[in-house]
C-alpha positions as CSV (number, residue, x, y, z in Angstrom):
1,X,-8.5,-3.7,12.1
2,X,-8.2,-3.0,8.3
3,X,-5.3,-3.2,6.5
4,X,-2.6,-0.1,5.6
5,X,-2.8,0.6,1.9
6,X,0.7,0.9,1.0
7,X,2.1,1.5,-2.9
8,X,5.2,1.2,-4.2
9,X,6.2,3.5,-7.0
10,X,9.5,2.5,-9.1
11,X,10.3,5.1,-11.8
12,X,12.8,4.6,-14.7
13,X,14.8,1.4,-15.3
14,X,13.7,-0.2,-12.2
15,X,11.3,-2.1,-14.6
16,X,15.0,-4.0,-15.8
17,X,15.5,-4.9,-12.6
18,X,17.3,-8.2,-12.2
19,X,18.9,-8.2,-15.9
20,X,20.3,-4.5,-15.3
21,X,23.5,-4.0,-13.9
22,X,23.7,-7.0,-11.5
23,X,26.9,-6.0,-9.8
24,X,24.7,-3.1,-8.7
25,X,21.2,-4.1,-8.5
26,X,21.2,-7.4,-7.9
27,X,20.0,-10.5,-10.3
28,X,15.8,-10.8,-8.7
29,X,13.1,-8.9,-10.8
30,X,11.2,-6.2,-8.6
31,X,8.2,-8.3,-9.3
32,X,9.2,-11.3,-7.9
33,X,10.5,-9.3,-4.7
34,X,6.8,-8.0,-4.8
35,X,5.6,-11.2,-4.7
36,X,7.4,-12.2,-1.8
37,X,6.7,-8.8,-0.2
38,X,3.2,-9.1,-0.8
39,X,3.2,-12.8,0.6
40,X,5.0,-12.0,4.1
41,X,3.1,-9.1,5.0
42,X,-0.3,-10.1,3.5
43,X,-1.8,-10.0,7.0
44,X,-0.6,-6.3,7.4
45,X,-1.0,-4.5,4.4
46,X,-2.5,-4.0,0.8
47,X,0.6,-3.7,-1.2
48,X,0.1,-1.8,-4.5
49,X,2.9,-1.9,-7.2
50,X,3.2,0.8,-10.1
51,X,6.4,1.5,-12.0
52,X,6.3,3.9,-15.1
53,X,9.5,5.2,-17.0
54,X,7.7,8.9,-17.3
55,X,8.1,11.5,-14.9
56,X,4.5,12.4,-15.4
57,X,2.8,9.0,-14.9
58,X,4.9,9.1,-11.3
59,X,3.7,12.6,-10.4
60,X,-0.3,11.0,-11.9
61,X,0.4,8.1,-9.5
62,X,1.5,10.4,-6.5
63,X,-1.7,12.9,-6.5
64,X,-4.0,9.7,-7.1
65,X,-2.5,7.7,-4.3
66,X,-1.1,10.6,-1.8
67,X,-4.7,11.5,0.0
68,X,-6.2,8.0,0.2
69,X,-3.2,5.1,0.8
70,X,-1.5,5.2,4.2
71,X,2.1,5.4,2.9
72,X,4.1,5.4,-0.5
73,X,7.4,4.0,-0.8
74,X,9.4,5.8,-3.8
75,X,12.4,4.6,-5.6
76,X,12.3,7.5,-8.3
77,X,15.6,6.4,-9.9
78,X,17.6,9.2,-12.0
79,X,14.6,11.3,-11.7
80,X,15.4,11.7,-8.1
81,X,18.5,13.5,-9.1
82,X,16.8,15.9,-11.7
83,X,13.0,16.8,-10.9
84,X,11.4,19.5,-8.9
85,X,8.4,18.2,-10.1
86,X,8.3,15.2,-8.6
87,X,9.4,16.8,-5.3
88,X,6.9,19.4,-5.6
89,X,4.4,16.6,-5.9
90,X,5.1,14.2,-2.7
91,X,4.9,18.0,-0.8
92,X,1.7,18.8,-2.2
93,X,0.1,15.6,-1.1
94,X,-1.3,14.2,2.5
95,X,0.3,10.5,2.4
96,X,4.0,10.3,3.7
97,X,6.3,8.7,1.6
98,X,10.1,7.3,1.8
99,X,12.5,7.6,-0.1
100,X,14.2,3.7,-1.3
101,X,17.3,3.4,-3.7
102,X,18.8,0.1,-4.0
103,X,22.5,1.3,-4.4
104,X,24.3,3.1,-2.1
105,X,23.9,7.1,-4.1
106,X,26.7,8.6,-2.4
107,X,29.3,6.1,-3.4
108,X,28.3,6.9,-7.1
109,X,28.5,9.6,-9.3
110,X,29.1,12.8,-7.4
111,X,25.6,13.9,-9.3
112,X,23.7,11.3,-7.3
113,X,24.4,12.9,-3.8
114,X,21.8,15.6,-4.1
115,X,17.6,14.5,-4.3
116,X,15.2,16.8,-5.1
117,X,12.9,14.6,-3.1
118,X,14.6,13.9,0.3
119,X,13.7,16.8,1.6
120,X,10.0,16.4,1.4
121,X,9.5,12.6,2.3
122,X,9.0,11.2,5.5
123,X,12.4,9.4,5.5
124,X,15.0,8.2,3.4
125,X,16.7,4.5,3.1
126,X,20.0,4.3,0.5
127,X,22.1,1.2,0.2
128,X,20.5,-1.9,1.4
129,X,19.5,-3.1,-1.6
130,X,16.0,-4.7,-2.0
131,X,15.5,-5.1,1.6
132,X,15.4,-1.4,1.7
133,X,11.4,-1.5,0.4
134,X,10.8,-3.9,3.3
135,X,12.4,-2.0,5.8
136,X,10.0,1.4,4.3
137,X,7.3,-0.8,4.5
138,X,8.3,-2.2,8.2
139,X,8.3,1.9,9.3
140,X,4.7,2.4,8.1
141,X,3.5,-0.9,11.3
């Protein structure tokens, strides 16, 4: 049986991950989470990793990956509170995709309650910190 493609998309400042605001996100790099991700589901999956600070490299990434990979797991940061764009382009593609954020949204700024993405993906996980990529990833078995 082959392997589900799967790709993880971080958009801005999840790149500062593990050196940005520990006492919210934690003190591990997304790349060494990868890592680890990539090592205990190796058997499963073809993990995929792109992160890009611009709202238009994510939408780039979305139509290229959202007709061929099996799933896409999100974390779109701020831009998940401000672009229709990005919304527009997970419900213009053929590949589900959750929604991840590490912090709990609706225990921050009242700003952060409301995604212009939620509505469009496959599901949505808030809160759990890192492990909330492998529980995405666990939904896509």
């Amino acid at each position: 049986m082959a392997k589900k493609q799967i790709i993880i998309i971080n958009g801005p400042n999840l790149n500062l991950l593990g050196t940005r605001e520990p006492e919210i996100y934690g003190n591990q790099s997304f790349i060494q989470y990868f890592e680890e991700l990539k090592s205990t589901y190796s058997n499963q999956f073809e993990l995929v990793y792109f992160q890009s600070n611009h709202e238009g490299a994510l939408i780039d990434k979305i139509h290229e990956m959202g007709f061929s990979a099996d799933g896409i797991i999100l974390n779109a940061g701020g831009l998940t509170h401000t672009s229709v764009a990005l919304g527009d382009a997970i419900g213009a593609v053929k590949t589900p995709v959750i929604e991840v954020h590490i912090s709990n949204v609706h225990a921050r700024e009242e700003f952060r309650h409301h995604s212009f993405l939620s509505a469009k993906c496959k599901g949505v996980i808030v809160g759990l910190g890192l492990k909330g990529y492998e529980l995405a990833l666990q939904s896509f078995v």
